[in-house]
N, CA, C and O atoms as a printed pandas DataFrame, in Angstrom:
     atom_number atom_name residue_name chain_id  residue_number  x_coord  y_coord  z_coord
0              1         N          UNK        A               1   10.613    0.527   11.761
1              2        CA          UNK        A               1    9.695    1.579   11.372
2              3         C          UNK        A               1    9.809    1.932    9.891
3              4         O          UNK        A               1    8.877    2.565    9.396
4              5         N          UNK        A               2   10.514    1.700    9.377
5              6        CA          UNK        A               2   10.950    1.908    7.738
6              7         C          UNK        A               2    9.679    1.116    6.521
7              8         O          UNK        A               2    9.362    1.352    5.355
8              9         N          UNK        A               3    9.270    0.169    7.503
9             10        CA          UNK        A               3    8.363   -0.980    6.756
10            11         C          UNK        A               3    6.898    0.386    6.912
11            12         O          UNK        A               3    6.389    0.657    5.824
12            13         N          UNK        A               4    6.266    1.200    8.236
13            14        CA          UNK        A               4    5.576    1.894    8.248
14            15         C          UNK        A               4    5.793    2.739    7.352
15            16         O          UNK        A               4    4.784    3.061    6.724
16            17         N          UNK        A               5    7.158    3.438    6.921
17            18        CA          UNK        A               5    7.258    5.062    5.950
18            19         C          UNK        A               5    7.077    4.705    4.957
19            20         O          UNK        A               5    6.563    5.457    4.129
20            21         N          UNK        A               6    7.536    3.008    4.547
21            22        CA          UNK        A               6    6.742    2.602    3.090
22            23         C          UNK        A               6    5.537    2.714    2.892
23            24         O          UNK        A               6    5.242    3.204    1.802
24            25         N          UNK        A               7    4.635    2.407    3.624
25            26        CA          UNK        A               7    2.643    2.002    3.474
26            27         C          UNK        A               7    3.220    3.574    3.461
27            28         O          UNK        A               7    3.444    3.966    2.315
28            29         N          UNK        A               8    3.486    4.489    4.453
29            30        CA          UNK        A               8    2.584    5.977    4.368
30            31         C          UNK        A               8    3.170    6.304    2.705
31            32         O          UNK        A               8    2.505    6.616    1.717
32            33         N          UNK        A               9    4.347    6.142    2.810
33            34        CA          UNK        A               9    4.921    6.991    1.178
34            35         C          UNK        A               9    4.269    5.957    0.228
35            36         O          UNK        A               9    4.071    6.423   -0.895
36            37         N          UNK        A              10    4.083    5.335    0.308
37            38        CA          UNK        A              10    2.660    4.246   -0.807
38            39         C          UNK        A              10    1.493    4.938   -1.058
39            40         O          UNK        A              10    1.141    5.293   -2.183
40            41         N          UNK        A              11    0.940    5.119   -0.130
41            42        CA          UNK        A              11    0.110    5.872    0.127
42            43         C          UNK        A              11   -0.319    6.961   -0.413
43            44         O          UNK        A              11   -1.303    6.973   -1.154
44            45         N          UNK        A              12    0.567    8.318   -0.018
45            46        CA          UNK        A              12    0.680    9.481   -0.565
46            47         C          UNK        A              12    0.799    9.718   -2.014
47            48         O          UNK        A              12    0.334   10.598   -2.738
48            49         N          UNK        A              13    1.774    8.389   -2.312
49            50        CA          UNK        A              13    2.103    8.576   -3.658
50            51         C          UNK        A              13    1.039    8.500   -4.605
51            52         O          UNK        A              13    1.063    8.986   -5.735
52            53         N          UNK        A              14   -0.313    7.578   -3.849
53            54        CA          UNK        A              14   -1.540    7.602   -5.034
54            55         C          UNK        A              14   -3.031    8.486   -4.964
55            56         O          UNK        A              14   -4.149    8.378   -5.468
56            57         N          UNK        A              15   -2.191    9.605   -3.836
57            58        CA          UNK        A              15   -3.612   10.595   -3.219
58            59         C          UNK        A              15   -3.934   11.190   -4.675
59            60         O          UNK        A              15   -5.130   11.407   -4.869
60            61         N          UNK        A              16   -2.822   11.569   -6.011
61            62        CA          UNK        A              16   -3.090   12.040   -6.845
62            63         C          UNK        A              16   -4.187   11.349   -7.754
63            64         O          UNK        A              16   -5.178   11.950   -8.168
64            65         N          UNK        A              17   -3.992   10.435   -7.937
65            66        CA          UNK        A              17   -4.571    9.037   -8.505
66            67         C          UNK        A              17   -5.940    8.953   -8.164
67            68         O          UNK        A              17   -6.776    8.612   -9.001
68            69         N          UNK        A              18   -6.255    9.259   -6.914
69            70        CA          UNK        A              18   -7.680    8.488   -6.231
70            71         C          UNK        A              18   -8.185    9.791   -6.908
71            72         O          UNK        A              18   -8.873    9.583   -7.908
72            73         N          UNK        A              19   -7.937   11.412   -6.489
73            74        CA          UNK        A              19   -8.713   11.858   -6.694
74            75         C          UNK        A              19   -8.994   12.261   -8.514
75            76         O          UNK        A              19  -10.007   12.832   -8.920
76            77         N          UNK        A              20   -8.147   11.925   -9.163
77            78        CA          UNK        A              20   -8.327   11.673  -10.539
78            79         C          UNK        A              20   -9.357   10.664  -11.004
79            80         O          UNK        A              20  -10.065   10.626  -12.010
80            81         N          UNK        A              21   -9.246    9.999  -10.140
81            82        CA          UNK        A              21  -10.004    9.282  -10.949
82            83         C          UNK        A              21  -11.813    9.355  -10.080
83            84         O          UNK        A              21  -12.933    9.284  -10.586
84            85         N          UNK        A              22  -11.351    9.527   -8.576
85            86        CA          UNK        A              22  -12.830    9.520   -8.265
86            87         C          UNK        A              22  -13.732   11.154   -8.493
87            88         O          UNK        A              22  -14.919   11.289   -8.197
88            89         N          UNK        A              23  -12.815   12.325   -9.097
89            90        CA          UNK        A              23  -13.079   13.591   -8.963
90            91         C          UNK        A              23  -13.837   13.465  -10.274
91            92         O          UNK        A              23  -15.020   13.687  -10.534
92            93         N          UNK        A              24  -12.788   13.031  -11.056
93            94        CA          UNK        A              24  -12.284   13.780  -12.835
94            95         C          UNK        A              24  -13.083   12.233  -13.185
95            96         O          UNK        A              24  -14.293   12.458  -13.157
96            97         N          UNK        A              25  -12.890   11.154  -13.416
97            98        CA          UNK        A              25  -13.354    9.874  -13.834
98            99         C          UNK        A              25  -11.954    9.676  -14.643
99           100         O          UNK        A              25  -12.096    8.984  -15.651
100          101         N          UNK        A              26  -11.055    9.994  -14.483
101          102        CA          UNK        A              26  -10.080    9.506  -15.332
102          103         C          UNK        A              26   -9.831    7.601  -15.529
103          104         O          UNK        A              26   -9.229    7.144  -14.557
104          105         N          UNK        A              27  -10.113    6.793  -16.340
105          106        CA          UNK        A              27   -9.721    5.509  -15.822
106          107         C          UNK        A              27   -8.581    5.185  -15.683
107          108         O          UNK        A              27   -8.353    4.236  -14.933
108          109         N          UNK        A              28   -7.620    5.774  -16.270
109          110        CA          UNK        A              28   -6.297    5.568  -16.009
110          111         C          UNK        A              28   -5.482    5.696  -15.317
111          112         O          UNK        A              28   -4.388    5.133  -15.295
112          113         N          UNK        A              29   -6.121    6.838  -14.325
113          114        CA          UNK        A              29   -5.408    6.715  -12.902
114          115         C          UNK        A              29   -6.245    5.782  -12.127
115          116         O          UNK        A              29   -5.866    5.421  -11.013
116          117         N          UNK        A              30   -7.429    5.338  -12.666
117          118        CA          UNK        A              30   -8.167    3.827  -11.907
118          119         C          UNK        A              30   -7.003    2.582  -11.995
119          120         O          UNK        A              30   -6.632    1.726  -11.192
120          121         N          UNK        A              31   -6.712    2.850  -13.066
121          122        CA          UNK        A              31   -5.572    1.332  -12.945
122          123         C          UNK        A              31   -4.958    1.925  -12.085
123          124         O          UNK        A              31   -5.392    1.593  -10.982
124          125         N          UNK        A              32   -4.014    2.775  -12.009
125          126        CA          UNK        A              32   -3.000    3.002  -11.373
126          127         C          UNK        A              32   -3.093    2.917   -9.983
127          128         O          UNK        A              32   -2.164    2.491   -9.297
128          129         N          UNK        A              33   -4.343    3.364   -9.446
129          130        CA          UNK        A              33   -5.107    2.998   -8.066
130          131         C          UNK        A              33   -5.108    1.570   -7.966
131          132         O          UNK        A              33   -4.526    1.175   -6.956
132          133         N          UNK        A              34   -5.526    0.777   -8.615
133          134        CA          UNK        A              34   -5.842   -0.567   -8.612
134          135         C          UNK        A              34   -4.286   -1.245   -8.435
135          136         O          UNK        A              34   -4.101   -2.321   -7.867
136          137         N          UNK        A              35   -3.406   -0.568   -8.917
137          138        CA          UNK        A              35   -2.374   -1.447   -8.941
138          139         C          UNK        A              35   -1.648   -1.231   -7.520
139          140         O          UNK        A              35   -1.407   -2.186   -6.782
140          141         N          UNK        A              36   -1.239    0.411   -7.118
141          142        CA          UNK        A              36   -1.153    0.285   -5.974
142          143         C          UNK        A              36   -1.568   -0.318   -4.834
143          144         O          UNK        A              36   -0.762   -0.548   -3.932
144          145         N          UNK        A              37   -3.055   -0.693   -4.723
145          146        CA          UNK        A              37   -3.778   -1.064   -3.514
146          147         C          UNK        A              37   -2.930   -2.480   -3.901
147          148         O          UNK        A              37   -2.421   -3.017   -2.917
148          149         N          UNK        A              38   -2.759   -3.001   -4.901
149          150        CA          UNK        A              38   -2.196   -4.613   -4.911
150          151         C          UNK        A              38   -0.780   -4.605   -4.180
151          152         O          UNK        A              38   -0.295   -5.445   -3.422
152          153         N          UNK        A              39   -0.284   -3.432   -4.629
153          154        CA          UNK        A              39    0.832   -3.603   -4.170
154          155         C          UNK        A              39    1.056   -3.122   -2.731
155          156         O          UNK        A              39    2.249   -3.131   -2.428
156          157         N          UNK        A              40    0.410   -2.795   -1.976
157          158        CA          UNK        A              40   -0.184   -2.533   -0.713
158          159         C          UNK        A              40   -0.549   -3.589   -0.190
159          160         O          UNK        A              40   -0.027   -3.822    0.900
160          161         N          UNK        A              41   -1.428   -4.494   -0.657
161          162        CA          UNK        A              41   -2.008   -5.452   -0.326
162          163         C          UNK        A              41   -0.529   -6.206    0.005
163          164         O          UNK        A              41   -0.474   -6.705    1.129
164          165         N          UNK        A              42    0.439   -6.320   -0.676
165          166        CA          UNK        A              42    1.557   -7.542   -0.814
166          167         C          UNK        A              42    2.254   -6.528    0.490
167          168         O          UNK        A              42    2.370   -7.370    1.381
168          169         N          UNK        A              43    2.646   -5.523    0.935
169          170        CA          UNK        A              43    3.219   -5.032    1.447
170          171         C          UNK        A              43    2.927   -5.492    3.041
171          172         O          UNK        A              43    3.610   -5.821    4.011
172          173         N          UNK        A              44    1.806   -5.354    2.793
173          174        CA          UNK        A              44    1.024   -5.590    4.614
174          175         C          UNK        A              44    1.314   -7.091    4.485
175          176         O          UNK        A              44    2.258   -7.481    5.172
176          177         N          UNK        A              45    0.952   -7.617    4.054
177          178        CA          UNK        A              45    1.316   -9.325    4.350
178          179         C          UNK        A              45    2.528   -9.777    4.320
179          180         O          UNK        A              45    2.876  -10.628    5.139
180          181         N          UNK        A              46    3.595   -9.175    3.148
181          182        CA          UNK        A              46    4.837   -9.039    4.198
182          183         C          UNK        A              46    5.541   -8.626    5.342
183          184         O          UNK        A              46    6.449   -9.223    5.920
184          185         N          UNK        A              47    4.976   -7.430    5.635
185          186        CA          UNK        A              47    4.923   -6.965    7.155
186          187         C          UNK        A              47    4.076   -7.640    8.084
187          188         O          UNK        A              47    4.481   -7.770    9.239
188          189         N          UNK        A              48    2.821   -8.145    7.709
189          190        CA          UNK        A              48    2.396   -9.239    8.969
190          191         C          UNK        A              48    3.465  -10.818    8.749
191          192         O          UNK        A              48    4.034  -11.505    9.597
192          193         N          UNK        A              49    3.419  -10.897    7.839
193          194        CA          UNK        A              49    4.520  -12.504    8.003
194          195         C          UNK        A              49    5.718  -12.170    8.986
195          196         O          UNK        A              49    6.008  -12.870    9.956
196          197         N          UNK        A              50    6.635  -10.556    8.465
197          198        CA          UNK        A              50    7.604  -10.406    9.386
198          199         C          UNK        A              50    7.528  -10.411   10.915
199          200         O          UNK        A              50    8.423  -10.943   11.571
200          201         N          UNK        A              51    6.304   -9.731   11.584
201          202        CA          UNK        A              51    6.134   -9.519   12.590
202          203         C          UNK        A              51    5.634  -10.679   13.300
203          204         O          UNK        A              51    5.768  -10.858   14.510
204          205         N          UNK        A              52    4.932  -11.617   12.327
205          206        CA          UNK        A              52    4.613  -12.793   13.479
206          207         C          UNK        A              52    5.692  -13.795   13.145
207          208         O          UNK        A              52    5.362  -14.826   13.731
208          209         N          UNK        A              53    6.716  -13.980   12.551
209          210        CA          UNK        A              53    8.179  -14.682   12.597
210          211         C          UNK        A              53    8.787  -14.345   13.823
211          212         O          UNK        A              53    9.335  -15.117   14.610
212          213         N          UNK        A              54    8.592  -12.675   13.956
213          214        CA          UNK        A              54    9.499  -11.809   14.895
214          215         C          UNK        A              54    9.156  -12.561   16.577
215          216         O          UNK        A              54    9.903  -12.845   17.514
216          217         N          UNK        A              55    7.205  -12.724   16.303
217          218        CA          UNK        A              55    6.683  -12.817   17.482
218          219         C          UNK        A              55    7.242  -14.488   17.713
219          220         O          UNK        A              55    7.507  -15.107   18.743
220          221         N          UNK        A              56    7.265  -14.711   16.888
221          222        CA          UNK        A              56    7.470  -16.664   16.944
222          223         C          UNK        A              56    8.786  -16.440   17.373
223          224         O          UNK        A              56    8.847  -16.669   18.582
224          225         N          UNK        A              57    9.855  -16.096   16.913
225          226        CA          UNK        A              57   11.074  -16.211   17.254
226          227         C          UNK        A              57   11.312  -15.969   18.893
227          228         O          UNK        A              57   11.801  -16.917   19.508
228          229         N          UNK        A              58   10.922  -14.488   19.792
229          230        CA          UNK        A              58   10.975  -14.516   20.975
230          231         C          UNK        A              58   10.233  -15.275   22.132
231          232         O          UNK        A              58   10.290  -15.098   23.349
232          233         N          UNK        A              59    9.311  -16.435   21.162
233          234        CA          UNK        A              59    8.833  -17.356   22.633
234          235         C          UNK        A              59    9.161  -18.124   22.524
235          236         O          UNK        A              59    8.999  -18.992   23.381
């Protein structure tokens, strides 16, 4: 479950960000949005690789 409190605390960490930039137009919290979702992006696909290793391993 630790792999889940990461995505949520990922998450949270860029609620400031989104609305900066989608409220205010700031672009610079646009990168910063942009970079998170990448690094989100890498997060889930390490957590799906883990889980279907996990699933491969018990059959």
């Amino acid at each position: 479950m630790s792999r889940f409190s990461e995505i949520k605390d990922l998450i949270m960490s860029l609620e400031g960000d989104f609305d900066k930039f989608y409220s205010k137009g700031n672009q610079a919290a646009g990168t910063r949005v942009r970079k998170g979702m990448q690094d989100l992006k890498t997060l889930a696909q390490d957590i799906r690789k883990e889980v279907q290793d996990m699933k491969n391993a018990s059959e």
